[in-house]
LONUGU-818614 format. One record per residue (C-alpha): x, y, z; residue in one letter. Coordinates in nm, 2 decimals, always signed. Layout:
N
        u        v        w   res
        X        Y        Z     A
...
// end
This chain:
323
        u        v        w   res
    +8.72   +13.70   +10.38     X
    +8.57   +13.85   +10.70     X
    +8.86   +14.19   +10.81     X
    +9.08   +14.09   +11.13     X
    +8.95   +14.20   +11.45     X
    +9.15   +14.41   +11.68     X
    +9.19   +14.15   +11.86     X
    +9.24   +13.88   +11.65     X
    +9.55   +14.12   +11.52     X
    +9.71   +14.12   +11.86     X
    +9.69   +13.76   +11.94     X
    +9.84   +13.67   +11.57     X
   +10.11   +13.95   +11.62     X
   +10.19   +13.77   +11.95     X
   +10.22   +13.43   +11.86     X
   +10.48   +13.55   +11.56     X
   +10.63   +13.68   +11.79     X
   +10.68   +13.37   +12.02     X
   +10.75   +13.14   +11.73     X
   +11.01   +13.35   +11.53     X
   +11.14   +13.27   +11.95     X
   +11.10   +12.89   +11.96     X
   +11.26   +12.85   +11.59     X
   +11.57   +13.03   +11.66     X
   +11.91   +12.89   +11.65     X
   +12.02   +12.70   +11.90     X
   +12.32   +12.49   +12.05     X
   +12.18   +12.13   +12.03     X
   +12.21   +11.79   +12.19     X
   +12.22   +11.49   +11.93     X
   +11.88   +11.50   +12.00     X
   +11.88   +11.83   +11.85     X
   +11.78   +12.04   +12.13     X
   +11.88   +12.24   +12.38     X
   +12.00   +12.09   +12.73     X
   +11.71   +12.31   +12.92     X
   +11.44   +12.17   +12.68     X
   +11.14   +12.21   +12.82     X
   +11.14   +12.58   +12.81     X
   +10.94   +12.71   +12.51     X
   +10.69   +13.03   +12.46     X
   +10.27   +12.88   +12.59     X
   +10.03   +13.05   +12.67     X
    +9.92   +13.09   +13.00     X
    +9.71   +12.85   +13.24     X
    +9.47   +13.13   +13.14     X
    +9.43   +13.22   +12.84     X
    +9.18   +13.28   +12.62     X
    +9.15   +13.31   +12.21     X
    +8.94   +13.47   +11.98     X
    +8.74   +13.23   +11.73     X
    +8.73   +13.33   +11.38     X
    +8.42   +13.60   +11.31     X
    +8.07   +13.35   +11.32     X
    +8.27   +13.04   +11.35     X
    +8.36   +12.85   +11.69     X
    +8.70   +12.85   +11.82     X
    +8.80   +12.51   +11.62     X
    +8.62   +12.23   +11.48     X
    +8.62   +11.86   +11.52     X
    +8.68   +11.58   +11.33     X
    +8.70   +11.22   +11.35     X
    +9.03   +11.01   +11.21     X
    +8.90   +10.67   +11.09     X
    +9.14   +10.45   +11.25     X
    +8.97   +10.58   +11.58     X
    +8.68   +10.28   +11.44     X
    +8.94   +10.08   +11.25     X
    +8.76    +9.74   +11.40     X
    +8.48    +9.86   +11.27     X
    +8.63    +9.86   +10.95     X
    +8.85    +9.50   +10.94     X
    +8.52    +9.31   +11.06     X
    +8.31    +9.47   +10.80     X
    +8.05    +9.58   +11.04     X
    +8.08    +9.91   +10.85     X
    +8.11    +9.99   +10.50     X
    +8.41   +10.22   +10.46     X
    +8.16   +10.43   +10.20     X
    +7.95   +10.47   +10.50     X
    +8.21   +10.64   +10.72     X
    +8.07   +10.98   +10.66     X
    +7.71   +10.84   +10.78     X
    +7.87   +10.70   +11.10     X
    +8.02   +11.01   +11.18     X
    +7.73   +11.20   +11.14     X
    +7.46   +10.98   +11.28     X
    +7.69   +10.86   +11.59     X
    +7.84   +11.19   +11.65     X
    +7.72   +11.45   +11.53     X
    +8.04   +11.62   +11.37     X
    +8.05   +11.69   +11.01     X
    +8.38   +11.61   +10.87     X
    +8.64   +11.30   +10.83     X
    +9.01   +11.17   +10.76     X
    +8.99   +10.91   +10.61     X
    +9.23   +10.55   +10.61     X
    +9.36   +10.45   +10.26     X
    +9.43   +10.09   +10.41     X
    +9.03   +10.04   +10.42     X
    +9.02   +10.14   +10.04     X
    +9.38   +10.06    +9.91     X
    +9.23    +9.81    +9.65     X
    +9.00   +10.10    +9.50     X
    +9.26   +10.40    +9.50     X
    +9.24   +10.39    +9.13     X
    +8.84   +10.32    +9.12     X
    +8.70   +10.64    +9.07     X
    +8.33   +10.54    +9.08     X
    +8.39   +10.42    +9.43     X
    +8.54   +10.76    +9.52     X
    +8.28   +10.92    +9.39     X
    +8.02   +10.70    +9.61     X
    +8.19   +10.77    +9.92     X
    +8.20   +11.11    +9.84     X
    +7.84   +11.10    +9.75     X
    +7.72   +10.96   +10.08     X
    +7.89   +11.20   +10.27     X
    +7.73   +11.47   +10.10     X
    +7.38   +11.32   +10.14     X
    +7.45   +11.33   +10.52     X
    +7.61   +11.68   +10.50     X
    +7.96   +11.54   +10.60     X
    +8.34   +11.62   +10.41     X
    +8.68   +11.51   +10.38     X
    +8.96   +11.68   +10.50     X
    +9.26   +11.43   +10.41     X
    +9.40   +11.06   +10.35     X
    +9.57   +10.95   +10.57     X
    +9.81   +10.74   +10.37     X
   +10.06   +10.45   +10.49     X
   +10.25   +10.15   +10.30     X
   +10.36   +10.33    +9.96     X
   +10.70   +10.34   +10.03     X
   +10.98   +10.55   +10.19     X
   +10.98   +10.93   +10.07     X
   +11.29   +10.95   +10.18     X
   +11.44   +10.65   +10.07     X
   +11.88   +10.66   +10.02     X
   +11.80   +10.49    +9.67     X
   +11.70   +10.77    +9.40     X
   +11.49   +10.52    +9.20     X
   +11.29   +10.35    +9.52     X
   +11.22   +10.72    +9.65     X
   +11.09   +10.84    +9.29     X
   +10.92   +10.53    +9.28     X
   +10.73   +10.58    +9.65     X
   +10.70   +10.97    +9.56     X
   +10.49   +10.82    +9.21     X
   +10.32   +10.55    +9.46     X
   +10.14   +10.82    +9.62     X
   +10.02   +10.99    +9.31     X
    +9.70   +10.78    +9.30     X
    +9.57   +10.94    +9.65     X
    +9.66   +11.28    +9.55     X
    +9.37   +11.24    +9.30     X
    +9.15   +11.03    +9.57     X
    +9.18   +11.30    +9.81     X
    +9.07   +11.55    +9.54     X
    +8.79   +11.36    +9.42     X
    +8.69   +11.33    +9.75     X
    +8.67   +11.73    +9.77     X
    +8.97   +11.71   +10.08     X
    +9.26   +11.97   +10.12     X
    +9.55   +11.70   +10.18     X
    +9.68   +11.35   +10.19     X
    +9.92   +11.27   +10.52     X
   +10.21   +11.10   +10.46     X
   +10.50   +11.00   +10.67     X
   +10.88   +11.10   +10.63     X
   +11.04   +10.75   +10.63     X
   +11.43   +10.74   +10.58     X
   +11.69   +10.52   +10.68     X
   +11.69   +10.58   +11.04     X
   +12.08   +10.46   +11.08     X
   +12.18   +10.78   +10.81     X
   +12.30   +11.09   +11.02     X
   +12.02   +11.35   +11.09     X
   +12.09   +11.57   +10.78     X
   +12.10   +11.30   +10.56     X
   +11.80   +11.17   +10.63     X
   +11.60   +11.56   +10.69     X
   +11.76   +11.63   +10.26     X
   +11.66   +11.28   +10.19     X
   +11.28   +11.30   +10.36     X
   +11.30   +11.69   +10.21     X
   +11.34   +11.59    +9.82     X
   +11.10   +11.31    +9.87     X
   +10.82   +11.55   +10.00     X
   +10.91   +11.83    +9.77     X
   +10.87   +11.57    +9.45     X
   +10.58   +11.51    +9.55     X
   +10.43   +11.86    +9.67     X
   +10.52   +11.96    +9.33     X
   +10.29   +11.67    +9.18     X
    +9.99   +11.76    +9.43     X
   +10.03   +12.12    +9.44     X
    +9.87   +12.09    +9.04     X
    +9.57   +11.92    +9.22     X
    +9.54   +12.24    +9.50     X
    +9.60   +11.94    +9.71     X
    +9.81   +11.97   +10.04     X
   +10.12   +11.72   +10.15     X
   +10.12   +11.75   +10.52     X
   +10.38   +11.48   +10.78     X
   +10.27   +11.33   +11.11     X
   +10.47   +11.22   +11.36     X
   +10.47   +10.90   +11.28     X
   +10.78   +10.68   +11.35     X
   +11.17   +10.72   +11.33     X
   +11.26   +11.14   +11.34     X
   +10.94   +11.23   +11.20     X
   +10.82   +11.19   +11.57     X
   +11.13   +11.45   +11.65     X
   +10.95   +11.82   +11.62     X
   +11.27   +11.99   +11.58     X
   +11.39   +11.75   +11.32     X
   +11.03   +11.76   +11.10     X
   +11.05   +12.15   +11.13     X
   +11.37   +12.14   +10.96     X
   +11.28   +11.94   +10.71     X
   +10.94   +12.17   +10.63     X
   +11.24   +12.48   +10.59     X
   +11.41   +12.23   +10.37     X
   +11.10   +12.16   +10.17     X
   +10.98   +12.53   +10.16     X
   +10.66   +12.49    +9.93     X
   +10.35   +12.62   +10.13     X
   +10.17   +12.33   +10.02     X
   +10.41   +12.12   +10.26     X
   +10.30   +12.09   +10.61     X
   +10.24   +11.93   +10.91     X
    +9.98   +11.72   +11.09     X
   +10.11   +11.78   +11.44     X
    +9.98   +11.44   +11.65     X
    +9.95   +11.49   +12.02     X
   +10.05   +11.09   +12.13     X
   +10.33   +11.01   +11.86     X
   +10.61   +11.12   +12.03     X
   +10.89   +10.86   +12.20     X
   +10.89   +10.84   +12.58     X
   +11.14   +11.04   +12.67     X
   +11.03   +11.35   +12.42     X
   +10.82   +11.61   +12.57     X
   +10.51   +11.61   +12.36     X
   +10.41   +11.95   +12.46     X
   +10.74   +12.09   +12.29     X
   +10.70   +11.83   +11.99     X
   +10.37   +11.99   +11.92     X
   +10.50   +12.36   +11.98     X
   +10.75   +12.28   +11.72     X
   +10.56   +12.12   +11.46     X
   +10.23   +12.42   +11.48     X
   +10.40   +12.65   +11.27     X
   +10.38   +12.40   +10.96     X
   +10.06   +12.22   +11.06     X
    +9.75   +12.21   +10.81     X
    +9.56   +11.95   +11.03     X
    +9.58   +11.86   +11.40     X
    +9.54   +11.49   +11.57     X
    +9.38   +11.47   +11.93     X
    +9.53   +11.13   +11.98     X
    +9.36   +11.00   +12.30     X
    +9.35   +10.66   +12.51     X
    +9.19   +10.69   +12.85     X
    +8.97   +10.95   +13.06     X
    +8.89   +11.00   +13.37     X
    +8.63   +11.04   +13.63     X
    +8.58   +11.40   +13.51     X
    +8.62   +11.33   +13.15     X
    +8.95   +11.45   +13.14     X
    +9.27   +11.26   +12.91     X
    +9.43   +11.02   +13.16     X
    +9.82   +11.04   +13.00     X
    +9.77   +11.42   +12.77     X
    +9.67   +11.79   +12.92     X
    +9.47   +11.85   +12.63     X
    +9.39   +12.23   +12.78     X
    +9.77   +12.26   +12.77     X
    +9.75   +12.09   +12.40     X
    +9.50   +12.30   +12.29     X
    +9.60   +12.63   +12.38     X
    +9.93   +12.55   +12.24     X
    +9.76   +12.48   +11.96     X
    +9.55   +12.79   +11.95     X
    +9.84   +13.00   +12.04     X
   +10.01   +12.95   +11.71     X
    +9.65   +13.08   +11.54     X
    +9.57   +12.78   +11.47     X
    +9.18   +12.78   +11.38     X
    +9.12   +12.49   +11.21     X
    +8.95   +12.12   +11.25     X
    +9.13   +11.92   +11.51     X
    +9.08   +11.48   +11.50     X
    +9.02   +11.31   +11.77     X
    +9.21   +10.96   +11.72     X
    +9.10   +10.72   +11.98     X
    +9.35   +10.42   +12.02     X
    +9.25   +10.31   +12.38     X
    +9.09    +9.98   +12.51     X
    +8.75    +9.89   +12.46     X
    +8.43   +10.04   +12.33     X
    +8.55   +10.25   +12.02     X
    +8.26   +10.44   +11.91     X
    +8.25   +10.55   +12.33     X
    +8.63   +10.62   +12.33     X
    +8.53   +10.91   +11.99     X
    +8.26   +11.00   +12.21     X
    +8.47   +11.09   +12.51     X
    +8.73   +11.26   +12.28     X
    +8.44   +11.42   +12.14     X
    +8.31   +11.54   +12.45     X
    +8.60   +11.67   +12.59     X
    +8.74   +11.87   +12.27     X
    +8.39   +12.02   +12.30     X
    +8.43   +12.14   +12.65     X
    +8.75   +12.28   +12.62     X
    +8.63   +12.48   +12.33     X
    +8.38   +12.65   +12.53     X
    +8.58   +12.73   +12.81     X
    +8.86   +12.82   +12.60     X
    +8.75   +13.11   +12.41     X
    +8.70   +13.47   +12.45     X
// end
């Protein structure tokens, strides 16, 4: 591993700094935040970060629900993901859907494949993104080893596929108290770190649904966890409509392992319609963050475009974002 610039040590020693900040203790609403809530340690309007020595700032990905259509009609094979990618965007690395492969979790020989073709086209996996396996942080012991066992199979998928994680969500019962359900989402997820963690293979949460789209709630829960194979996948959309999604992301960047550009609509300029994605980003980058980030398209129309304009935009903001 290439030494630390200068630099690089400043920037990190600042944002530990800002976060040890953000994660204090607090008097909380039954939200569980503070009445002034929109106050947290960003960067400035301005800023600037320093990439990693020889590699850009971040990378880019593409999440394959961003071409789910693509998928359902069958006008592409789900082994030929990796070739999509590559051949319609240029980008070299993918998240893949386990809803578009559930039947062939077990089937090794079609891991393989997939794997396979995205070599031959000089594309990898970075996760699963995995859904409908059951609650990790079901109230019944049995049902919550039972969906903690479900997930086993994608553990191995994910490492036969050569990725670093499989994304799961922190489903409880939302009508149990807020501590119930963080110890109840906690053991869940720490079972199961413990199973992938013998695989060098990563559990990370999303906001996805219920508290797990509360930031201050899913970074209690990683505390409650506390395996460093137990992250986040911070998502910049998934937050309800009266949560500030800049502050859900702040909160959530300290754990996260993977990053989701969720995006809908752009602009004249190219610009997100609803997000800030320079704000995003250099929220994002302010926590040393250096890793790939996934543009998830879920707007209207053309999808393969709507990856394109994610694309282009994440690009841009690279450029004009670093030092």
């Amino acid at each position: 591993m290439k030494p630390q610039t200068r630099r690089q040590f400043l920037a990190a020693s600042a944002t530990t700094v800002a976060t040890a900040a953000a994660l204090a203790p607090t008097t909380a609403n039954a939200d569980g935040h503070e009445a002034d809530e929109n106050k947290f340690p960003e960067p400035a309007a301005d800023a600037k970060f320093a990439a990693p020595y020889g590699q850009p700032l971040f990378q880019i990905s593409v999440a394959q629900w961003s071409l789910n259509k693509l998928f359902w009609d069958k006008k592409v094979d789900n082994r030929d993901y990796g070739k999509y990618v590559r051949e319609q965007f240029d980008l070299d690395a993918v998240e893949w859907v386990n809803q578009f492969f559930k039947d062939k979790a077990t089937d090794f020989g079609y891991i393989r494949e997939m794997k396979q073709r995205c070599d031959d086209h000089g594309v990898k996996t970075l996760l699963v993104m995995v859904d409908g396996e059951g609650a990790l942080g079901d109230p019944d012991e049995a049902k919550r080893k039972q969906a903690v066992e479900n997930h086993y199979k994608w553990v191995i998928a994910s490492k036969l596929l050569a990725g670093h994680s499989i994304r799961v969500n922190a489903k409880s019962n939302g009508k149990l108290p807020w501590d119930e359900q963080k110890k109840l989402a906690a053991d869940g997820l720490a079972q199961l770190t413990e199973f992938a963690r013998g695989f060098d293979i990563n559990v990370i949460v999303e906001n996805h649904g219920g508290l797990s789209s509360n930031g201050k709630w899913l970074a209690q829960v990683m505390d409650e966890v506390a395996l460093p194979e137990c992250g986040t996948l911070p998502d910049f959309g998934n937050f309800p409509g009266n949560y500030d999604n800049y502050l859900g992301i702040h909160e959530m960047m300290p754990y996260a392992k993977a990053v989701s550009a969720k995006c809908k609509a752009f602009d004249d300029k190219g610009d997100h319609v609803e997000t800030d994605f320079a704000r995003m980003m250099r929220i994002v980058l302010g926590h040393g963050y250096r890793g790939y980030v996934g543009v998830e398209f879920e707007g209207k129309g053309d999808k393969t475009k709507g990856v394109i304009d994610g694309t282009t935009l994440l690009r841009r903001l690279r450029k004009e974002l670093t030092a």
